[in-house]
Residue frames as qw, qx, qy, qz and C-alpha x, y, z in Angstrom:
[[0.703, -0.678, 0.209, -0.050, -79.50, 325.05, 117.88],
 [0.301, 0.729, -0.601, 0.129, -75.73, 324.59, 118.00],
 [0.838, 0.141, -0.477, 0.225, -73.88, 321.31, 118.20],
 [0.209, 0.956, -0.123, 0.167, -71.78, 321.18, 121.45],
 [0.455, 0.708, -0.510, 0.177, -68.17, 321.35, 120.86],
 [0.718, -0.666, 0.143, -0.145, -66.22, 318.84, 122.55],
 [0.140, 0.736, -0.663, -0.003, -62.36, 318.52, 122.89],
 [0.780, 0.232, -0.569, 0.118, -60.63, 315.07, 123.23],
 [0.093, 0.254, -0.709, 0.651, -59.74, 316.00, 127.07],
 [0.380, -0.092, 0.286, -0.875, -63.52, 316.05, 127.36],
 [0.851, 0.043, -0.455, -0.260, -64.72, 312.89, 125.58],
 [0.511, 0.175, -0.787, 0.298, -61.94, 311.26, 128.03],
 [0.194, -0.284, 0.428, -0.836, -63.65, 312.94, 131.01],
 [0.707, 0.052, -0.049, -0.704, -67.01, 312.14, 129.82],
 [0.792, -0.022, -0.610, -0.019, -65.97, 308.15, 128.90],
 [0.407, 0.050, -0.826, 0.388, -64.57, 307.86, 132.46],
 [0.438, -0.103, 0.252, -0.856, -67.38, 309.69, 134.19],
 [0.808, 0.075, -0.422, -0.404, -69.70, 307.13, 132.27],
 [0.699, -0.052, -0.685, 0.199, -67.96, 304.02, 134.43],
 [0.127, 0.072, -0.622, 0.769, -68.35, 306.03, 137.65],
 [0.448, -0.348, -0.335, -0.752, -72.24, 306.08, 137.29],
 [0.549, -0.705, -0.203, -0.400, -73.72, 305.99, 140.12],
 [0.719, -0.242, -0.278, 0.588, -70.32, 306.07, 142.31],
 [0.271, -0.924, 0.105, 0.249, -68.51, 309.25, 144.11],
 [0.740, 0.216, -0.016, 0.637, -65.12, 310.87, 142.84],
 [0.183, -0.858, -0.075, 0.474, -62.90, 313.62, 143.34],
 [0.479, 0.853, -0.145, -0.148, -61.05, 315.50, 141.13],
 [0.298, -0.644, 0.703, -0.047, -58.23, 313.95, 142.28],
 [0.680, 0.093, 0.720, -0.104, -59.63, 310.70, 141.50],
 [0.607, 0.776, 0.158, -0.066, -60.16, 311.75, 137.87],
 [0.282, 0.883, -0.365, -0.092, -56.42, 312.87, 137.48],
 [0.475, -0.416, 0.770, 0.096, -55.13, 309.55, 139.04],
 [0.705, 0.308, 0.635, -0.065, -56.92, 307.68, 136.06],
 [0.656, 0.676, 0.211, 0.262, -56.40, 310.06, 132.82],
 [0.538, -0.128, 0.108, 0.826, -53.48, 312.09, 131.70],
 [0.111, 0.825, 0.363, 0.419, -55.17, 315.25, 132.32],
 [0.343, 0.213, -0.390, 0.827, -53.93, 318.23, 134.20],
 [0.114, -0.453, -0.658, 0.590, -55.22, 319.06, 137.68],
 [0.123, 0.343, 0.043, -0.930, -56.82, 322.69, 136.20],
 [0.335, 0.120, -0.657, -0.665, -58.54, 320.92, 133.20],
 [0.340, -0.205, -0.893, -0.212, -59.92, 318.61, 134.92],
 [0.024, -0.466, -0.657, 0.593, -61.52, 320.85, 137.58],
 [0.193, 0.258, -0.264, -0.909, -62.35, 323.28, 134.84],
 [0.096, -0.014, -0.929, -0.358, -64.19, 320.44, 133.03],
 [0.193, -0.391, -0.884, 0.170, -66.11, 319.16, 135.84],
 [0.089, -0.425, -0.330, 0.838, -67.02, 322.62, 136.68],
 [0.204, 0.247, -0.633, -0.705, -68.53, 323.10, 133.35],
 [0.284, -0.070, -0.944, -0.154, -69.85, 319.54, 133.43],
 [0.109, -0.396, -0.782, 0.469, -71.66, 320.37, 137.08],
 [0.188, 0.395, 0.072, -0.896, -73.11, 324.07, 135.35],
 [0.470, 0.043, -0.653, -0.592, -74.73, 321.80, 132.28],
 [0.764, -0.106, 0.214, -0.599, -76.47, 319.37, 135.03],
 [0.772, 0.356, -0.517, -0.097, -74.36, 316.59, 133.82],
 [0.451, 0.056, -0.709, 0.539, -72.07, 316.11, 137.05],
 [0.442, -0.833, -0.255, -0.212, -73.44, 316.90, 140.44],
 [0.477, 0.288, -0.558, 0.614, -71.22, 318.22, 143.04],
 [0.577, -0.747, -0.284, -0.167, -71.19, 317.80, 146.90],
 [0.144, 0.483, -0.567, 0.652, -69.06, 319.93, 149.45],
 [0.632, -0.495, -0.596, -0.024, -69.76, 318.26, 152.56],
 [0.634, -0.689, -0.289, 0.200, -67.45, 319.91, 154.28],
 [0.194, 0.921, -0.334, 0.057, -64.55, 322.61, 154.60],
 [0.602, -0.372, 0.707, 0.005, -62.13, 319.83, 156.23],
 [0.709, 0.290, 0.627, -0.140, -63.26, 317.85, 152.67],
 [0.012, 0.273, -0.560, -0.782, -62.55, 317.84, 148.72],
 [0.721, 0.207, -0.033, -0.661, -65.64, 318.21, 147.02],
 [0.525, 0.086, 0.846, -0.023, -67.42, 314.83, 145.96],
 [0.360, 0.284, -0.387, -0.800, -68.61, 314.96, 142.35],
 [0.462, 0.183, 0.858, -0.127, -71.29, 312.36, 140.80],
 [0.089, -0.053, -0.755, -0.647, -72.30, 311.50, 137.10],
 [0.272, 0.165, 0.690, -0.650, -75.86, 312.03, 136.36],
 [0.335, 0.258, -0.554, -0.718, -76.20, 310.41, 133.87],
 [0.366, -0.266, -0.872, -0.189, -78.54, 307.52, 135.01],
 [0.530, -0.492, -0.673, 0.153, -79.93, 307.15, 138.88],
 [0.319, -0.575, -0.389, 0.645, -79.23, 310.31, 140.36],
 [0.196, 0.298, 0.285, 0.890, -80.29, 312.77, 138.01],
 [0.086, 0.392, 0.458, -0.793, -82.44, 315.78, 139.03],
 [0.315, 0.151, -0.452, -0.821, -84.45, 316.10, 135.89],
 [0.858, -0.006, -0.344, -0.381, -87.59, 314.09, 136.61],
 [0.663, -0.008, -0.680, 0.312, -85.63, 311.61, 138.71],
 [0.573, -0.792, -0.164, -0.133, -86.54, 311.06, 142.49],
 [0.024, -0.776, 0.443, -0.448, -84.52, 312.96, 144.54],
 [0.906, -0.091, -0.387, 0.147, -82.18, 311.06, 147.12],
 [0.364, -0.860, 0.348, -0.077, -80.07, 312.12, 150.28],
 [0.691, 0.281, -0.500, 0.441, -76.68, 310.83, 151.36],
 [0.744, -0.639, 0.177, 0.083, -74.87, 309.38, 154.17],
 [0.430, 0.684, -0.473, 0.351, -71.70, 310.43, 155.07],
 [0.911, -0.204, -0.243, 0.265, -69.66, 307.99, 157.34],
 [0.037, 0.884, -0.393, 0.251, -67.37, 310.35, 159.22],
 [0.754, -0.402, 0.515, 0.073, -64.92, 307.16, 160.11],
 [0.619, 0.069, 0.627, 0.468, -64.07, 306.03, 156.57],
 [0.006, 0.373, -0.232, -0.898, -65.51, 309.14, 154.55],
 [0.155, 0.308, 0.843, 0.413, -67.74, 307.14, 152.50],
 [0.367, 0.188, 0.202, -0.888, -70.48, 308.98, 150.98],
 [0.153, 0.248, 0.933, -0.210, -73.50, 306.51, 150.78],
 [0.291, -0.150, -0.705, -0.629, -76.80, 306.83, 148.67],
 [0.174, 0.281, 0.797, -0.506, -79.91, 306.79, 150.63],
 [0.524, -0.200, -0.481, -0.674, -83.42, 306.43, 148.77],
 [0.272, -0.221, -0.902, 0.254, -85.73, 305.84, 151.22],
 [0.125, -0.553, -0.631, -0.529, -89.26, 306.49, 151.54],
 [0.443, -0.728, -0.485, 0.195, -89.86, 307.49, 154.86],
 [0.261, -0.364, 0.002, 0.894, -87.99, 310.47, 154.22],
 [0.058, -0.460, -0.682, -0.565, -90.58, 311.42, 151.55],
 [0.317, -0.645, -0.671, -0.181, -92.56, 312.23, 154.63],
 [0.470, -0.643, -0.123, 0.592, -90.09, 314.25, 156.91],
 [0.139, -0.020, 0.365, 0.920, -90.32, 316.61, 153.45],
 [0.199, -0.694, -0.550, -0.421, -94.07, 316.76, 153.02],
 [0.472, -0.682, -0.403, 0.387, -93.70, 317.40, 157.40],
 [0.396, -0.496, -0.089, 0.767, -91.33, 320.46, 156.72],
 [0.151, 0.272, 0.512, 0.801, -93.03, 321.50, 153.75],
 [0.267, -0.638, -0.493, -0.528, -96.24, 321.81, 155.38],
 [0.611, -0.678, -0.341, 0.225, -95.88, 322.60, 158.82],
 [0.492, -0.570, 0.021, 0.658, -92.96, 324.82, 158.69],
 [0.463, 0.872, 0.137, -0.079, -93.12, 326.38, 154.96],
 [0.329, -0.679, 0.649, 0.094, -89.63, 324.93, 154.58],
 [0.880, 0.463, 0.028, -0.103, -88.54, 323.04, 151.12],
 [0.734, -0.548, 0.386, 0.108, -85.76, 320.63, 151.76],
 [0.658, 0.614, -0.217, -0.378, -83.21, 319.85, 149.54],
 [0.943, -0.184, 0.243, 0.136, -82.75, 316.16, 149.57],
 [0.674, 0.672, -0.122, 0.283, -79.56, 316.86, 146.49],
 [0.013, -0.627, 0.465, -0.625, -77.73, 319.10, 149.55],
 [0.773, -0.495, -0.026, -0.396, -79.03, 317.09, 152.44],
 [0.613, 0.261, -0.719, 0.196, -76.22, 314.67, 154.14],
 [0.851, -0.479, -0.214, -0.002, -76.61, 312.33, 157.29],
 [0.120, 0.686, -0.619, 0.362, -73.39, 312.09, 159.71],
 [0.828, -0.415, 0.238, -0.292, -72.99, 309.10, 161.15],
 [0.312, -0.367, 0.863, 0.152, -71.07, 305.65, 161.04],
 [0.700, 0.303, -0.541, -0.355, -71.54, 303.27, 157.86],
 [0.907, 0.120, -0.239, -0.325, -71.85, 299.68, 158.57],
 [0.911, 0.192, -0.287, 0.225, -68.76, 298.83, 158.07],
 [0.164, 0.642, -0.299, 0.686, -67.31, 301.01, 160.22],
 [0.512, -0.534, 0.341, -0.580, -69.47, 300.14, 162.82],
 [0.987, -0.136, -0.041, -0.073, -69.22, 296.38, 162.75],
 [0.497, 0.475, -0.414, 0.597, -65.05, 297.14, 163.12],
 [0.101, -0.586, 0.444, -0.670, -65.68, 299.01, 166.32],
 [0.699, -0.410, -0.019, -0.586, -67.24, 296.64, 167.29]]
C-alpha cells in the first residue's frame, strides 16, 4: 500500500482543520487564516471531503458550503450519526445529537421504507441566541 503524498499547502490545511474540530468553516474561512490561494484551498478540501476526512454541507443555494473536520466527533465511520440546526437569523449551523431523533429514523425506516440521512438532514429555525434578542 502506498504512502500518501502530501504537499506543504496540505499539512497547513490539515494543521488548521485539526483546531476547527468539531466547529463549521468555509472556504473562505480557511483562506482568511493561511496564505493559500482561493483554488487550492477548495481543491484541497474537495479532495479532503472525497477521502472522508472533511465533511461538507450545502444547506442552501443562497449559502457557501459549510465544511467540517472529521477527525474526532462527527465522523461517519462507526461514529453516531448527528443532524444540524441551522439558525436562519445568524446562519449558525448547530450540532444536534439527540436521542429522540433515533426514533423518528427507526419511525421512517419502518413504516415508510425510507432511510434518513441524519449527515444531510438540517432543522430551520431560530438558535437561542437569536431568539432571546427578539425578544
Amino acid at each position: 500500500m502506498r504512502a500518501t503524498y502530501r504537499t506543504r499547502q496540505q499539512e497547513l490545511l490539515l494543521d488548521y482543520l485539526r483546531g476547527t474540530q468539531g466547529r463549521h468553516f468555509t472556504a473562505e474561512d480557511v483562506c482568511e487564516h493561511l496564505d493559500i490561494g482561493t483554488a487550492t484551498v477548495y481543491r484541497h478540501l474537495e479532495k479532503l471531503v472525497a477521502e472522508g476526512t472533511v465533511g461538507k454541507y450545502v444547506i442552501d443555494e443562497h449559502s457557501a458550503a459549510c465544511f467540517e473536520y472529521l477527525g474526532g466527533a462527527c465522523r461517519r465511520d462507526g461514529q453516531e450519526a448527528h443532524f444540524h440546526l441551522k439558525c436562519e437569523s445568524c446562519g449558525a449551523l448547530i450540532h444536534l445529537d439527540c436521542d429522540e431523533l433515533a426514533c423518528i429514523r427507526a419511525h421512517l425506516r419502518a413504516e415508510h421504507g425510507f432511510s434518513l440521512n441524519p449527515f444531510r438532514t438540517v432543522f430551520y429555525g431560530t438558535c437561542g441566541d437569536c431568539a432571546r434578542e427578539d425578544a
